[in-house]
C-alpha positions as CSV (number, residue, x, y, z in Angstrom):
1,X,-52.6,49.4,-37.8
2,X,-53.6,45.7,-38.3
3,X,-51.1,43.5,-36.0
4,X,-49.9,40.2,-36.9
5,X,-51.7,36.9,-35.9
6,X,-49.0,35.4,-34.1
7,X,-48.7,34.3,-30.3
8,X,-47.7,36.4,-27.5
9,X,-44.5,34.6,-26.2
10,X,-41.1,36.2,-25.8
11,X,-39.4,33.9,-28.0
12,X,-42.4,35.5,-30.7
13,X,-41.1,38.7,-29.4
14,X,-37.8,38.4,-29.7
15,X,-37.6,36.8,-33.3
16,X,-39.9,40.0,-34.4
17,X,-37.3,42.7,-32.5
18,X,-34.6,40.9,-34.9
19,X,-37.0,41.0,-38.0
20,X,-37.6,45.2,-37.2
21,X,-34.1,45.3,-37.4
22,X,-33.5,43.8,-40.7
23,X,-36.5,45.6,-42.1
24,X,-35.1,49.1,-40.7
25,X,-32.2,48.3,-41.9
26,X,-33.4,47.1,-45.5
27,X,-35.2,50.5,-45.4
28,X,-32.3,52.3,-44.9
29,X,-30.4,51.0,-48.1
30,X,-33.7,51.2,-50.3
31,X,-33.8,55.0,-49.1
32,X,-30.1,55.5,-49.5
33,X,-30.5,53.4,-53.1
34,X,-33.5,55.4,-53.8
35,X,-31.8,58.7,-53.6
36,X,-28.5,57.8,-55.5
37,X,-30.7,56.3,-58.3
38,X,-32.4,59.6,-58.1
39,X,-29.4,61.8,-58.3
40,X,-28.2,59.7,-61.5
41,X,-31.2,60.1,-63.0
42,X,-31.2,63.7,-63.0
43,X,-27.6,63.9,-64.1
44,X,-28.2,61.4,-67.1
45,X,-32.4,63.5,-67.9
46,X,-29.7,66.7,-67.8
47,X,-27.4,65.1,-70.6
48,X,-30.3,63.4,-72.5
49,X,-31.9,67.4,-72.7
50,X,-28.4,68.8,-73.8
51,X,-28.1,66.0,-76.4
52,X,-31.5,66.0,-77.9
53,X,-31.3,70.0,-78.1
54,X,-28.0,69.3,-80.7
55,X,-29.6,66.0,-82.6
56,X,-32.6,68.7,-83.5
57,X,-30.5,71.4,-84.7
58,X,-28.0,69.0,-86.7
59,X,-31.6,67.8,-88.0
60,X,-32.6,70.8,-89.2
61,X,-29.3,71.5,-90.6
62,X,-29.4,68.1,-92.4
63,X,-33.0,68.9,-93.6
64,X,-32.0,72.0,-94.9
65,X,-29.2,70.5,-97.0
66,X,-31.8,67.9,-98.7
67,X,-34.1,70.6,-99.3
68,X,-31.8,72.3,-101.4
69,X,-30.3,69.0,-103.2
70,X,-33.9,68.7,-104.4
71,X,-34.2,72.1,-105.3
72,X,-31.2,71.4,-107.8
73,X,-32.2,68.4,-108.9
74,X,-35.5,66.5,-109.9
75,X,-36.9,63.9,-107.4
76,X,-36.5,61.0,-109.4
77,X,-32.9,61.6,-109.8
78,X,-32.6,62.3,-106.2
79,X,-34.7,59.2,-105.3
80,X,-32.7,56.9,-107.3
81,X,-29.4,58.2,-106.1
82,X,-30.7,57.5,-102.2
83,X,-32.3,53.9,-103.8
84,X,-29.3,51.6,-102.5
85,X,-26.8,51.9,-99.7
86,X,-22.7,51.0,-100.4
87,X,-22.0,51.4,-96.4
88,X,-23.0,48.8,-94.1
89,X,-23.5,49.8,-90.5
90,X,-23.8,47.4,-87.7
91,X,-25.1,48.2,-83.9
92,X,-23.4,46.0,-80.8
93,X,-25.5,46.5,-77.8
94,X,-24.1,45.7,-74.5
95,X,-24.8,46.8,-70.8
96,X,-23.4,48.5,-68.2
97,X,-25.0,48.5,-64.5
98,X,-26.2,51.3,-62.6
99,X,-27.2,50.9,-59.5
100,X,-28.7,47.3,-60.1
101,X,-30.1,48.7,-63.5
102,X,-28.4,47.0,-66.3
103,X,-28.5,49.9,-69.1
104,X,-27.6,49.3,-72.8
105,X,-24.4,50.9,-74.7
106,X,-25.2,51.1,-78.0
107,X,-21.7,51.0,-80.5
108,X,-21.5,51.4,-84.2
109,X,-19.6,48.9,-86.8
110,X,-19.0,49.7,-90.0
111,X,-18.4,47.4,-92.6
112,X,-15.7,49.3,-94.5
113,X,-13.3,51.9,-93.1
114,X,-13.2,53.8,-96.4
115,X,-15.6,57.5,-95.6
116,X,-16.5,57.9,-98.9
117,X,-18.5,54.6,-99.1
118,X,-21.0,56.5,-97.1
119,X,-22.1,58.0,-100.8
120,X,-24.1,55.5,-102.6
121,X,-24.2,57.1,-106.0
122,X,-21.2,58.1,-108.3
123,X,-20.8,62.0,-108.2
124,X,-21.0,62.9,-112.1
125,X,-24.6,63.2,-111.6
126,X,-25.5,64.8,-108.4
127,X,-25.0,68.0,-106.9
128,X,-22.5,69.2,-104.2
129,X,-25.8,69.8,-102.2
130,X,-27.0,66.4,-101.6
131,X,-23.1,65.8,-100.7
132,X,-23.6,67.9,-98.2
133,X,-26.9,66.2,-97.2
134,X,-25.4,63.0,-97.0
135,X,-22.4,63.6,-94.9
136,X,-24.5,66.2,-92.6
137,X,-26.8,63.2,-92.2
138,X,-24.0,60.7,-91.3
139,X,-22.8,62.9,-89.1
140,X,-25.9,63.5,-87.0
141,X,-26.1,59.5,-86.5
142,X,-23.4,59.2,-83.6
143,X,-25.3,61.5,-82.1
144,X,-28.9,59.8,-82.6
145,X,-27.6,56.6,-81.4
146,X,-26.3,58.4,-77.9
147,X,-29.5,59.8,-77.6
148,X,-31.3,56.7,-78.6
149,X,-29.1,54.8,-75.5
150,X,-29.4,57.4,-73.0
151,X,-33.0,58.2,-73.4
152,X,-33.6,54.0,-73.2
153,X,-31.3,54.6,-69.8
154,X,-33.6,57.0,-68.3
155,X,-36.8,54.7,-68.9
156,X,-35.2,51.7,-66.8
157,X,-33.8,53.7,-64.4
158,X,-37.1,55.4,-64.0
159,X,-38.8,52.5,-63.9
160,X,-36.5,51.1,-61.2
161,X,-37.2,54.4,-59.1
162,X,-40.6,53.6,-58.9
163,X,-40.2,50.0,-57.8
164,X,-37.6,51.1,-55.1
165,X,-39.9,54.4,-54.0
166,X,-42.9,51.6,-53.7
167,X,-40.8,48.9,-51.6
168,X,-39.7,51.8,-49.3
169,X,-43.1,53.2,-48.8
170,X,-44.2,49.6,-48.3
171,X,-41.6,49.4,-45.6
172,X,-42.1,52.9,-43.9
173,X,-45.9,52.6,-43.8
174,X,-47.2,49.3,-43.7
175,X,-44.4,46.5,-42.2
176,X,-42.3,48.9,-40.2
177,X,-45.6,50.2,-38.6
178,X,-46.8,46.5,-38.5
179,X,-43.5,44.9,-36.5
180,X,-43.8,47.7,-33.9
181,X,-47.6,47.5,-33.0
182,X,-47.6,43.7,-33.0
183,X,-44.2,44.2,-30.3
184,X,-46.1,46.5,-28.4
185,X,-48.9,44.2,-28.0
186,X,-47.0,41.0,-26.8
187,X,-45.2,43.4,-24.7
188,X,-48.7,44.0,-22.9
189,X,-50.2,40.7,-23.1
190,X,-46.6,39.4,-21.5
191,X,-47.3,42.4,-18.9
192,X,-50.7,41.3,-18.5
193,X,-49.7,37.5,-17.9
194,X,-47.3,38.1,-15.2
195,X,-49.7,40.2,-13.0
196,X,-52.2,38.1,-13.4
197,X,-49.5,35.1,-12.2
198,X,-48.3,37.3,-9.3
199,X,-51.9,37.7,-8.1
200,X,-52.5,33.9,-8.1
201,X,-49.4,33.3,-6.8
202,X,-50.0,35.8,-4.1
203,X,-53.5,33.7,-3.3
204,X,-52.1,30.6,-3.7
205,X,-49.3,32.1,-0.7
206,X,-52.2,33.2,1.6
207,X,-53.8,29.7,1.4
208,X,-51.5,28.1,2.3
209,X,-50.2,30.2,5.3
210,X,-54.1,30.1,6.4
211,X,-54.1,26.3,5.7
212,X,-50.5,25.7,7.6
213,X,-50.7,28.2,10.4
214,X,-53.9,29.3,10.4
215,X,-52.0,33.1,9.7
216,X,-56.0,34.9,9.4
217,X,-56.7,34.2,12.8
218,X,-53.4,35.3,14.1
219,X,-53.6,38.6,12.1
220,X,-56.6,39.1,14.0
C-alpha cells in the first residue's frame, strides 16, 4: 500500500490518528447504511414481484374481455367507440425519502367523480363485453401505476446501493489501509530520529567529559 507524501512529525501523526478515526467511523455508518438500504430493497423487489404477478393476470383478464368485445362486434365499431376519452385522469408525483433516496409516489386525479364517465361511448351500440373490457381495464390501472412507482423505487435505491457499496469499499481497501501504513511509517521514522538523537547526544556527553576531565584517561 502506497503511503501518503506527507512529513514525519508527530503533529502529522497525530492529525492523521484523528482523520483514521473519522474515516472508521464514516465506514461504519456507510456499512450500517449499506445494509439497511439493502434490507429495504429486498422488502420493496419482494412487493414489486407480488405486484407485477397480479398486473399480468388482471392483463390477461382485461385482454381476454377485448378479445371477445371484438368477437361481437366489427373493428371499426369497436375502434370508434375507444376513438375519444370522456374521463380525464391526472398523475401528482411527489417523494418520499428512504434512506437518503428521495423515491416518487405516484397519485391519481380524476377530473370527474362520476364512474361511469370512464365509458366513452353511449351503450345502445356496444356490447356488455367491451363493458366489461373497459371497467376490467380501469381497474387494472391503480395497480399499474403502484407498480410503475415501486419498480422506479427499486432502480434509485439500487442505484444508491452501488454508490454506498463503492464508497465503503473505497474506504475499507484503499484509505483505511492508506491512514494506517502512512502512521506506521512516521511512527518509525519518529523511532528512528530519536535513536539516532540519543546516540549524538550520547557522543556529544563523552566529549565533553574527555574535553572537561579528561574521563578516557581516567577510565584507563
Amino acid at each position: 500500500m502506497a503511503i501518503m507524501n506527507v512529513n514525519p512529525t508527530r503533529m502529522q501523526m497525530s492529525k492523521l490518528k484523528k482523520q483514521l478515526q473519522t474515516a472508521k467511523r464514516g465506514h461504519k455508518m456507510l456499512k450500517d447504511k449499506r445494509d439497511e438500504l439493502m434490507r429495504q430493497f429486498i422488502e420493496l423487489v419482494q412487493v414489486n414481484r407480488r405486484l407485477r404477478e397480479k398486473v399480468e393476470a388482471e392483463l390477461k383478464n382485461c385482454n381476454s374481455h377485448f378479445i371477445n368485445a371484438g368477437a361481437v362486434m366489427s373493428k371499426e365499431a369497436l375502434d370508434s367507440s375507444l376513438m375519444t376519452s370522456k374521463q380525464r385522469l391526472g398523475l401528482d408525483i411527489s417523494k418520499k425519502n428512504i434512506m437518503s433516496v428521495d423515491v416518487p409516489v405516484f397519485s391519481t386525479v380524476t377530473a370527474s367523480p362520476d364512474e361511469s364517465e370512464i365509458f366513452p361511448y353511449g351503450y345502445a351500440f356496444t356490447s356488455f363485453e367491451l363493458d366489461d373490457a373497459v371497467m376490467s381495464l380501469n381497474s387494472v390501472l391503480p395497480d399499474l401505476i403502484k407498480l410503475a412507482e415501486i419498480e422506479k423505487s427499486c432502480e434509485l435505491m439500487a442505484a444508491e446501493i452501488e454508490r454506498t457499496r463503492r464508497r465503503v469499499n473505497s474506504l475499507e481497501h484503499v484509505m483505511i489501509p492508506r491512514y494506517e501504513d502512512t502512521i506506521k511509517y512516521i511512527a518509525m521514522k519518529l523511532e528512528e530520529n530519536d535513536r539516532s538523537s540519543r546516540t549524538r547526544l550520547m557522543k556529544v556527553k563523552d566529549m565533553l567529559l574527555e574535553k572537561a576531565h579528561h574521563y578516557s584517561e581516567k577510565q584507563k
